[in-house]
LOKOLPA-365136 format. One record per residue (C-alpha): residue in one letter; x, y, z. Coordinates in steps of 0.05 Angstrom, whole numbers, always signed. Layout:
+------+--------+--------+--------+
! code !      u !      v !      w !
+------+--------+--------+--------+
!    A !      X !      Y !      Z !
...
+------+--------+--------+--------+
//
This chain:
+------+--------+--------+--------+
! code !      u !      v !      w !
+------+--------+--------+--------+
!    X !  +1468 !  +2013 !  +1656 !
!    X !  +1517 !  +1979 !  +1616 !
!    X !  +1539 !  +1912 !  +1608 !
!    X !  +1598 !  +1913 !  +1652 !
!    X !  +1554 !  +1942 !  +1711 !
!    X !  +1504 !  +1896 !  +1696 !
!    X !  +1549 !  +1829 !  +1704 !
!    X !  +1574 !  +1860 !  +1761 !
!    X !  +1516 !  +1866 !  +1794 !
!    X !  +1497 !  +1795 !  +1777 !
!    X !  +1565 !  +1757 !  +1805 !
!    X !  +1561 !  +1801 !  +1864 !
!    X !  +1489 !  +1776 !  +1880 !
!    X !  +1505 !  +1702 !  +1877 !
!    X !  +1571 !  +1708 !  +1917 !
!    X !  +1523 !  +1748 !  +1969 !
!    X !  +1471 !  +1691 !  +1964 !
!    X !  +1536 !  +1642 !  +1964 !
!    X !  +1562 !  +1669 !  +2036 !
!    X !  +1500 !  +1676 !  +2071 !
!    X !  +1494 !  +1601 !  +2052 !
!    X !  +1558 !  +1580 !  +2088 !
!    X !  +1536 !  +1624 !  +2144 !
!    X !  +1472 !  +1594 !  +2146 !
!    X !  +1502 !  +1525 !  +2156 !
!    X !  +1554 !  +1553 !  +2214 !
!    X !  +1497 !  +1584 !  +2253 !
!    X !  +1480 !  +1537 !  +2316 !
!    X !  +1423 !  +1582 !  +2329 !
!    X !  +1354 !  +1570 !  +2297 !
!    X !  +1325 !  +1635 !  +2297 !
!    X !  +1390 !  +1656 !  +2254 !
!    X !  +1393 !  +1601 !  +2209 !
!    X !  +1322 !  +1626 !  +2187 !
!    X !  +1348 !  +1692 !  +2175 !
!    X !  +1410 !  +1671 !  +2130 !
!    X !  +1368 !  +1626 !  +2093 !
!    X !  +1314 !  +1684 !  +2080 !
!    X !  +1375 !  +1728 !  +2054 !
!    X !  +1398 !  +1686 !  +2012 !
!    X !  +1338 !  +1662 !  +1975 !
!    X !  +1328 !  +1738 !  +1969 !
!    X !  +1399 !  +1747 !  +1929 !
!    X !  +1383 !  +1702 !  +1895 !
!    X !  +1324 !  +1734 !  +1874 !
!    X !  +1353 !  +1797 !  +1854 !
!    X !  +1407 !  +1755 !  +1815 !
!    X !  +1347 !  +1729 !  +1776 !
!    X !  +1331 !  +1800 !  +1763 !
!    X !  +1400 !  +1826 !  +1734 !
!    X !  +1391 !  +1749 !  +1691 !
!    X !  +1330 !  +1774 !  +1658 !
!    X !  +1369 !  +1845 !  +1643 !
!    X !  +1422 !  +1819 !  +1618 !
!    X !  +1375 !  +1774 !  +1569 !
!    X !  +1340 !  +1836 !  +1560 !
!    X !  +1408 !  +1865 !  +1536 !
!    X !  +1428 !  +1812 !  +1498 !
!    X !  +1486 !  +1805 !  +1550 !
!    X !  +1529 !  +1738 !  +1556 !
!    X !  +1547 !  +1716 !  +1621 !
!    X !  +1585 !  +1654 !  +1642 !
!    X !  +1551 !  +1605 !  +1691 !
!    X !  +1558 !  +1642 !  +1759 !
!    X !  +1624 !  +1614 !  +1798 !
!    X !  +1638 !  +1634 !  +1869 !
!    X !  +1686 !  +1689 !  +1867 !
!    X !  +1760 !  +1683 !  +1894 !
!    X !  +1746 !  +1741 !  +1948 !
!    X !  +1675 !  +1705 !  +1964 !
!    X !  +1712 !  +1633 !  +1965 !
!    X !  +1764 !  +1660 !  +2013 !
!    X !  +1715 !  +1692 !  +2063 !
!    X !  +1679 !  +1633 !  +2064 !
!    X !  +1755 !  +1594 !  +2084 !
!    X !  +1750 !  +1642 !  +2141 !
!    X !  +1680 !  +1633 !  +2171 !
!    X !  +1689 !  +1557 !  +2166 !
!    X !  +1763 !  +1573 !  +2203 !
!    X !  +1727 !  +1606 !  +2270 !
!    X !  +1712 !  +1675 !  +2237 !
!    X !  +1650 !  +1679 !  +2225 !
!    X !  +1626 !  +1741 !  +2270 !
!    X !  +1680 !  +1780 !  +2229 !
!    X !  +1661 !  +1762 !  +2163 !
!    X !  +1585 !  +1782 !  +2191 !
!    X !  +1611 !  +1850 !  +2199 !
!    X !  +1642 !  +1852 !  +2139 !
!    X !  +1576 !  +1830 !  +2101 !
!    X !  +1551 !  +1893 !  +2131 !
!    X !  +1595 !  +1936 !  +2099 !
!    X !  +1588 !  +1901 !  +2036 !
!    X !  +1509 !  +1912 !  +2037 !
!    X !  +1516 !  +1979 !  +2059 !
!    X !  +1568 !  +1997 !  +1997 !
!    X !  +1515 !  +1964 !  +1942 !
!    X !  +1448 !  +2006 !  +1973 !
!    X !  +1498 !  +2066 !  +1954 !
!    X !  +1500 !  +2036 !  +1888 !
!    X !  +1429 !  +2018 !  +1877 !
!    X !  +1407 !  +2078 !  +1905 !
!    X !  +1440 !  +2117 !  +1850 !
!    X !  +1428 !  +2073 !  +1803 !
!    X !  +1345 !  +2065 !  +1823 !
!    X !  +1343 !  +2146 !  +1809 !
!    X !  +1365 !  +2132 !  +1747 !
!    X !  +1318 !  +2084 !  +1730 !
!    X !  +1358 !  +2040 !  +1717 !
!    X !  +1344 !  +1990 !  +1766 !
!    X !  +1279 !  +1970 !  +1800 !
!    X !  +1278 !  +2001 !  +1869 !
!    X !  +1258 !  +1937 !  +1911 !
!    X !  +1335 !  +1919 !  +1894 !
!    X !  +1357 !  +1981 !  +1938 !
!    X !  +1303 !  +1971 !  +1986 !
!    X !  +1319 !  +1901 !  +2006 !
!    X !  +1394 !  +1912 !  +2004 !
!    X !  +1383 !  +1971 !  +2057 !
!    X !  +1347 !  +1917 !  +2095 !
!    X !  +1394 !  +1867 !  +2093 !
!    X !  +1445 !  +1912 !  +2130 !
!    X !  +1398 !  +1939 !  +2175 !
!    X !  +1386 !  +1856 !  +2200 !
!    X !  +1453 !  +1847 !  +2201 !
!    X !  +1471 !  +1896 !  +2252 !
!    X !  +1411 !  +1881 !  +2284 !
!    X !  +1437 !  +1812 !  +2293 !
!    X !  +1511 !  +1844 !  +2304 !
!    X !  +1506 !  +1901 !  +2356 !
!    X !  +1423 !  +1899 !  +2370 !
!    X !  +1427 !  +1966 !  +2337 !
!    X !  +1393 !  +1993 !  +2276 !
!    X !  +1398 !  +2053 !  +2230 !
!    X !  +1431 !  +2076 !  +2156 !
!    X !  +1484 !  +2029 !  +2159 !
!    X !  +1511 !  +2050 !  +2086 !
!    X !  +1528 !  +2119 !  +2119 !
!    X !  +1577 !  +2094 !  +2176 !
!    X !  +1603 !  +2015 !  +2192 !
!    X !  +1654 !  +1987 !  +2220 !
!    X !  +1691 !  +1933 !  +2190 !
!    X !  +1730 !  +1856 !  +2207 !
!    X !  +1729 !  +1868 !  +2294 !
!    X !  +1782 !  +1815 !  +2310 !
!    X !  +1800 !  +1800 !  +2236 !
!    X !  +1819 !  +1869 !  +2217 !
!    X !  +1865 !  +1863 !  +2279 !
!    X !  +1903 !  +1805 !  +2264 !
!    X !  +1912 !  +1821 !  +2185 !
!    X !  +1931 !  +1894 !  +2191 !
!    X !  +1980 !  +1872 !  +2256 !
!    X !  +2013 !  +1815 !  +2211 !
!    X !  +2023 !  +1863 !  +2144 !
!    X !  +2052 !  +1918 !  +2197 !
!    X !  +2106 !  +1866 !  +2226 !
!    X !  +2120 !  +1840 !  +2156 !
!    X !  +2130 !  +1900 !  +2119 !
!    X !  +2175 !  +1932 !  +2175 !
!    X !  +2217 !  +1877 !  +2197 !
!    X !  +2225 !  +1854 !  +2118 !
!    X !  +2251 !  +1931 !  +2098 !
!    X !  +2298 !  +1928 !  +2164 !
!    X !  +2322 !  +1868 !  +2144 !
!    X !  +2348 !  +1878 !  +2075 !
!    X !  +2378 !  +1940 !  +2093 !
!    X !  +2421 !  +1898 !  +2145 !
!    X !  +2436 !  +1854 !  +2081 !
!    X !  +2442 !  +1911 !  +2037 !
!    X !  +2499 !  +1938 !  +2082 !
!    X !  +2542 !  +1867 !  +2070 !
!    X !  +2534 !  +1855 !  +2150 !
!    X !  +2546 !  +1776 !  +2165 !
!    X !  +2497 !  +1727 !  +2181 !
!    X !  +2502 !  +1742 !  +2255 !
!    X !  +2484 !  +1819 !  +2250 !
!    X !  +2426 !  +1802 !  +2201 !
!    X !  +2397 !  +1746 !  +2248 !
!    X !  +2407 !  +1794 !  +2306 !
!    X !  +2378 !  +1857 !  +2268 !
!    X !  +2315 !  +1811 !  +2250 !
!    X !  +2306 !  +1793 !  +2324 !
!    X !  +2313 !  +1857 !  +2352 !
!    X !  +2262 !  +1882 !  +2291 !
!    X !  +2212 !  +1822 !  +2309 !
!    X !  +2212 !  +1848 !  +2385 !
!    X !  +2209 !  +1912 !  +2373 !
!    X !  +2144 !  +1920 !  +2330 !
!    X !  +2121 !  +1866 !  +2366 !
!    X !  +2119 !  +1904 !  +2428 !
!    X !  +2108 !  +1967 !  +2394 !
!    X !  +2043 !  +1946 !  +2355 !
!    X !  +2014 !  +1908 !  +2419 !
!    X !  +2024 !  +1971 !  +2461 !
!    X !  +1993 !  +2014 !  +2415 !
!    X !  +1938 !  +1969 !  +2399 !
!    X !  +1927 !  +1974 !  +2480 !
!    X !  +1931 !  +2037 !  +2498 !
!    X !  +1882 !  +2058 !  +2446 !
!    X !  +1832 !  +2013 !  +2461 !
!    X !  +1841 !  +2033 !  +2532 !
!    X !  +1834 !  +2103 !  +2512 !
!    X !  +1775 !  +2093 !  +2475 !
!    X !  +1740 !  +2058 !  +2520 !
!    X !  +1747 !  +2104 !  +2584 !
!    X !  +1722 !  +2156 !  +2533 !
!    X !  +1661 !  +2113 !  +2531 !
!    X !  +1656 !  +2096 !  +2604 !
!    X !  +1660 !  +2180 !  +2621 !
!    X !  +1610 !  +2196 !  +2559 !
!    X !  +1566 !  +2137 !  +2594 !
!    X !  +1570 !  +2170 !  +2667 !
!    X !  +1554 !  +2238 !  +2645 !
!    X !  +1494 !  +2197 !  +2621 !
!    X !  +1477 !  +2162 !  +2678 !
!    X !  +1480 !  +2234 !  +2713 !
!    X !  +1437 !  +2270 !  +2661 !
!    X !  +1383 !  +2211 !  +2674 !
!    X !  +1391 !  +2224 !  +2749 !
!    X !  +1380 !  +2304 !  +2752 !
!    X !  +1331 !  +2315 !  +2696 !
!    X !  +1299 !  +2250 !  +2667 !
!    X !  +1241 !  +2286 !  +2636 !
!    X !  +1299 !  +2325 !  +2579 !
!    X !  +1323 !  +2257 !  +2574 !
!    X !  +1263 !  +2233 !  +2556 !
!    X !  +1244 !  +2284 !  +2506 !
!    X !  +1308 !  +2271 !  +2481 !
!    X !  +1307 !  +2202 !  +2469 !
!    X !  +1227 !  +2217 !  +2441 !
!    X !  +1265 !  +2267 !  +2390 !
!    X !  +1315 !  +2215 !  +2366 !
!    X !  +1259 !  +2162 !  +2345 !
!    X !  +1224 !  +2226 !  +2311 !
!    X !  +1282 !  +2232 !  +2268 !
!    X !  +1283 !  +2163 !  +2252 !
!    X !  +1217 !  +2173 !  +2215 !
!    X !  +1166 !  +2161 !  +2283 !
!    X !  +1102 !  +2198 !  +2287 !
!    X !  +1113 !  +2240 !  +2347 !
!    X !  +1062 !  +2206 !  +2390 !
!    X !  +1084 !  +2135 !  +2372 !
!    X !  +1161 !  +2166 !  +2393 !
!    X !  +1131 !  +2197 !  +2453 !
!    X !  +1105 !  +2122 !  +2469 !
!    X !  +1160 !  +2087 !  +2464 !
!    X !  +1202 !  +2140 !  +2500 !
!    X !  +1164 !  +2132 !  +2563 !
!    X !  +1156 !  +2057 !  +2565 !
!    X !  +1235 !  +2060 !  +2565 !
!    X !  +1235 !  +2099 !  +2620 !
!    X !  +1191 !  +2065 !  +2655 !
!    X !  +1223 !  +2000 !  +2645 !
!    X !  +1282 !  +2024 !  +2694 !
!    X !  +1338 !  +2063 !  +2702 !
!    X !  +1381 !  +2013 !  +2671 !
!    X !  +1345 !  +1995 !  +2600 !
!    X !  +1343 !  +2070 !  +2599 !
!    X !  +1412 !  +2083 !  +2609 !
!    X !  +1425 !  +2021 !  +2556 !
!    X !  +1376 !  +2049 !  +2503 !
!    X !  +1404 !  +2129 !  +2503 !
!    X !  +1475 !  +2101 !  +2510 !
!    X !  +1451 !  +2064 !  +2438 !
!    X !  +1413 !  +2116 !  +2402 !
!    X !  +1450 !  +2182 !  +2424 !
!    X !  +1516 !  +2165 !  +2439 !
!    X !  +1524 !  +2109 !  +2386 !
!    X !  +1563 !  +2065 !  +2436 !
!    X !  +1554 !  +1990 !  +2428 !
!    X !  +1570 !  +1944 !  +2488 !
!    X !  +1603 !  +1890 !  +2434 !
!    X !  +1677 !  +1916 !  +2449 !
!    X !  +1738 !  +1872 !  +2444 !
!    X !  +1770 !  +1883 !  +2512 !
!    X !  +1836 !  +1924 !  +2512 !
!    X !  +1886 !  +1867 !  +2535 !
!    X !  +1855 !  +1818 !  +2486 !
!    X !  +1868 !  +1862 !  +2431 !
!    X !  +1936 !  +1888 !  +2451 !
!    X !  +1953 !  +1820 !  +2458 !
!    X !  +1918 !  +1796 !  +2390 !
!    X !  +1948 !  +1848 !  +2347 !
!    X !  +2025 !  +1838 !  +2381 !
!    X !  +2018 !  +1765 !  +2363 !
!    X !  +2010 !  +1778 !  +2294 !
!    X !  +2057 !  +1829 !  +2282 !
!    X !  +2105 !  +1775 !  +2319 !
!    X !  +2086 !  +1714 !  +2268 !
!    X !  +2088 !  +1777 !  +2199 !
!    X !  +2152 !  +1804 !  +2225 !
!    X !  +2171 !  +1723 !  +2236 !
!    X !  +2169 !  +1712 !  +2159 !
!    X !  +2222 !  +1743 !  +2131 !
!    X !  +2269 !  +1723 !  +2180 !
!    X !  +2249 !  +1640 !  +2184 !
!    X !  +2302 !  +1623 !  +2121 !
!    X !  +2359 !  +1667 !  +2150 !
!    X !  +2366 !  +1621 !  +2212 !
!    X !  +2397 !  +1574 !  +2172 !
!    X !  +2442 !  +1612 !  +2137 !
!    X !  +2457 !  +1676 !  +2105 !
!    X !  +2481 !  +1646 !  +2040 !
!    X !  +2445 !  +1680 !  +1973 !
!    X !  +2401 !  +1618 !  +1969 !
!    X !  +2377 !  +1634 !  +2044 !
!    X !  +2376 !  +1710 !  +2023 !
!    X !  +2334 !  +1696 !  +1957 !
!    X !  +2289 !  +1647 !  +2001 !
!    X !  +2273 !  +1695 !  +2040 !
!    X !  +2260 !  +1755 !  +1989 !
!    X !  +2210 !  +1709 !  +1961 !
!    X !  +2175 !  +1682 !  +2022 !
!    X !  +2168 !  +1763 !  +2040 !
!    X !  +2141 !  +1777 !  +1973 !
!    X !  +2095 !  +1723 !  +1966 !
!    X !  +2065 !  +1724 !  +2035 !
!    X !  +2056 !  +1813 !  +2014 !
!    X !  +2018 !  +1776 !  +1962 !
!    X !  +1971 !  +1738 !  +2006 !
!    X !  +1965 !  +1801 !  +2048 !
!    X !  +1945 !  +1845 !  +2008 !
!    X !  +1889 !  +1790 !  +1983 !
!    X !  +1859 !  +1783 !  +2051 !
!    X !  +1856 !  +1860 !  +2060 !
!    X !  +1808 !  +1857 !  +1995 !
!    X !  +1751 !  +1833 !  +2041 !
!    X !  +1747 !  +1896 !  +2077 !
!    X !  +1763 !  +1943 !  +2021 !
!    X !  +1712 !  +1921 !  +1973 !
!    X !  +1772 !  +1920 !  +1923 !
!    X !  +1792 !  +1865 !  +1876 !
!    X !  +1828 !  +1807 !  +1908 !
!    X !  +1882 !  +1808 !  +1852 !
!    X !  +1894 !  +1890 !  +1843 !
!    X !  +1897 !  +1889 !  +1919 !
!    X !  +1952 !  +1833 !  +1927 !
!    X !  +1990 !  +1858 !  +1868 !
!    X !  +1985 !  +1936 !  +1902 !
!    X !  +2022 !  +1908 !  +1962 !
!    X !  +2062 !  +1855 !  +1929 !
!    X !  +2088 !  +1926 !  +1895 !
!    X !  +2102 !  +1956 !  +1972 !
!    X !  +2136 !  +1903 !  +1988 !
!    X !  +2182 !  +1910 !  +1934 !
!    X !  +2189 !  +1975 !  +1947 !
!    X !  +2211 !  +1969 !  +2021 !
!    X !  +2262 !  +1916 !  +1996 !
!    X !  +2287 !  +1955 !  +1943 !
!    X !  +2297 !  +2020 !  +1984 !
!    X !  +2319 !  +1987 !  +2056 !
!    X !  +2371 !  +1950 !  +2021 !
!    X !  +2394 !  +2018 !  +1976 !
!    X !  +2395 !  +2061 !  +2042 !
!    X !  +2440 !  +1998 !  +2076 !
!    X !  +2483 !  +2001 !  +2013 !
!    X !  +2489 !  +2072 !  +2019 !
!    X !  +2501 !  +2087 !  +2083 !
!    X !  +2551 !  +2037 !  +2103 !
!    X !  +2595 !  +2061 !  +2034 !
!    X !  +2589 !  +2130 !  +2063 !
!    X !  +2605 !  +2106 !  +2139 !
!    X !  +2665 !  +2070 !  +2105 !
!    X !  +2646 !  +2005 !  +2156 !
+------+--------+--------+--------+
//
C-alpha cells in the first residue's frame, strides 16, 4: 500500500469518526446516540491503525483536520438534513468495504478494517430502512437532498445557457428579462412534473408488485413460505434456523408476512417520499437555480448587470458542483471546478448559437 493510499485511508477515517460525532449530538433518540457514539470510537480506532502504518512506513502526516466535503455535510445535518446525510454515510461505508476488501486480499490491510466497515453500513440501513444485506453492492443515495441539489443545478444550467443566448443575439433588456421568465417557468414546471410522474410511476409499480404478493400469500402460503425460508438460506442461515424463522413470520399474521417478503424478495422499502412532495420539492428548486442567473438582469441589462450575472451563474456552478461531491465520493474541488467548466460551456455556446443565428436571421 503506498503512502498516498495510506493517508487516505487515515483522513477518511477521522472525517467518518468526525460526522458520526455531529450526528451523534443531533440524534434526540437514546438508543441512536449509543450507536453513533459506538461508530465513531470505532473510526477512530481504525484511524489509530493506518497511524501506526504510516509510522511503520516512515510516513508524515499533518495533524488530522476535518475535511472541506466532511465540514460541509456536517453544515447540512446541523441545517435539518440529517436523514440525508445518513444515507449518504451509507454509501460512503459501502464504497470503502470495496476498498478494504481488496485491499485485505492483498494483505495489505488487517481484515477487522473491512469487517467492521461492512458492519457499519449494514447498521446504518438498519437504522435507515429496517433492512439489512450487502449494502456495498447496491445503495441509494441523498432521498430529499439529492432532489433539491440535482433540481437547482438543472434550473441553473438551463435557464443560464437560455439566457445568454438571448444576450448573445443583442435582444434588449425587455426580451432577455422576458426570455428568463418564460425559461424559469418552464423548467420549473417541467422538472416538477417529471419529478411527479415518476415517482407516481414507480410507486404504482410497487403497489401492483405488492398485490400480486398479497395474492401469492392468499392461494399458496406454504411456496411462500419456502420461499421466504430460501432467501434467509442464501443469506448464510442454516436451513433449519431459516425454516424457523420462516414460519414464525407466518405465523405472526398475514400482515408482518406480507411486510417481511415485500422486504426480502421484492426489495421494496416503505420509506418513500410521497409523489406530490417530491414533484413539488424538486420544481422549487429548479425555480430558485433557474432564479440565479436572472436576479441581476431585473435591474438592468447594462454590461455591469450582464457581467453580474455571468459571475453569480458561474460561481453558484461552483457551489453546485461542491455539494454534488457528497454523493459522488469525488473531491469537493475537482467536482466544483468540473461544473464550474459546464457552466462555462453553456455560456459560451448559448451565447455563440444567439450570435449566430440572429446574424443569419438578419433580425
Amino acid at each position: 500500500m503506498n503512502s498516498k493510499t495510506l493517508l487516505s485511508h487515515y483522513y477518511d477515517e477521522g472525517d467518518s469518526a468526525y460526522i458520526y460525532s455531529v450526528l451523534e449530538k443531533l440524534s434526540r433518540s437514546r438508543k441512536q446516540k449509543q450507536i453513533f457514539h459506538e461508530l465513531k470510537e470505532k473510526e477512530l480506532e481504525h484511524q489509530q491503525i493506518f497511524a501506526r502504518l504510516l509510522y511503520k512506513n516512515k510516513i508524515k502526516s499533518e495533524p488530522y483536520r476535518p475535511s472541506l466535503k466532511i465540514k460541509l455535510m456536517a453544515w447540512l445535518a446541523k441545517s435539518g438534513f440529517a436523514a440525508s446525510i445518513l444515507k449518504i454515510r451509507i454509501f460512503d461505508e459501502s464504497r470503502e468495504v470495496g476498498t478494504y476488501l481488496v485491499e485485505a486480499n492483498q494483505k495489505n490491510l488487517p481484515g477487522t478494517v473491512a469487517l467492521d466497515e461492512a458492519s457499519h453500513s449494514q447498521i446504518l440501513q438498519k437504522m435507515t430502512t429496517g433492512r439489512t444485506g450487502e449494502t456495498w453492492h447496491h445503495h441509494e443515495t441523498g432521498g430529499m437532498l439529492r432532489n433539491i441539489i440535482y433540481g437547482f443545478n438543472d434550473g441553473l444550467t438551463a435557464n443560464f445557457g437560455l439566457i445568454m443566448g438571448v444576450i448573445g443575439s443583442a435582444a434588449n433588456h425587455q426580451a432577455i428579462l422576458i426570455s428568463g421568465l418564460a425559461g424559469l417557468i418552464a423548467d420549473t414546471l417541467s422538472m416538477g412534473s417529471s419529478s411527479f410522474l415518476a415517482a407516481t410511476s414507480e410507486k404504482e409499480v410497487q403497489l401492483h408488485e405488492i398485490a400480486l404478493e398479497k395474492e401469492e400469500m392468499t392461494l399458496m402460503p406454504e411456496a411462500e413460505q419456502k420461499e421466504l425460508s430460501l432467501i434467509y438460506q442464501s443469506k448464510g442461515y442454516s436451513p433449519k434456523l431459516a425454516n424457523k424463522i420462516a414460519a414464525d413470520i407466518m405465523a405472526g399474521g398475514k400482515k408482518l408476512a406480507l411486510s417481511e417478503m415485500t422486504t426480502q424478495e421484492l426489495g421494496i422499502s416503505a420509506e418513500n417520499i410521497p409523489p406530490l412532495q417530491e414533484g413539488i420539492v424538486t420544481g422549487l428548486s429548479t425555480m430558485f437555480g433557474a432564479l440565479i442567473p436572472l436576479l441581476p438582469l431585473f435591474f438592468g441589462a447594462s454590461r455591469f448587470h450582464i457581467v453580474l450575472a455571468f459571475f453569480i451563474s458561474m460561481l453558484t456552478h461552483f457551489a453546485v458542483g461542491a455539494l454534488r461531491s457528497i454523493f459522488t465520493g469525488r473531491g469537493i474541488i475537482r467536482s466544483g471546478l468540473d461544473m464550474f467548466i459546464i457552466g462555462l460551456g453553456v455560456a459560451a455556446i448559448g451565447y455563440g448559437l444567439g450570435y449566430i443565428i440572429t446574424r443569419l436571421a438578419f433580425f
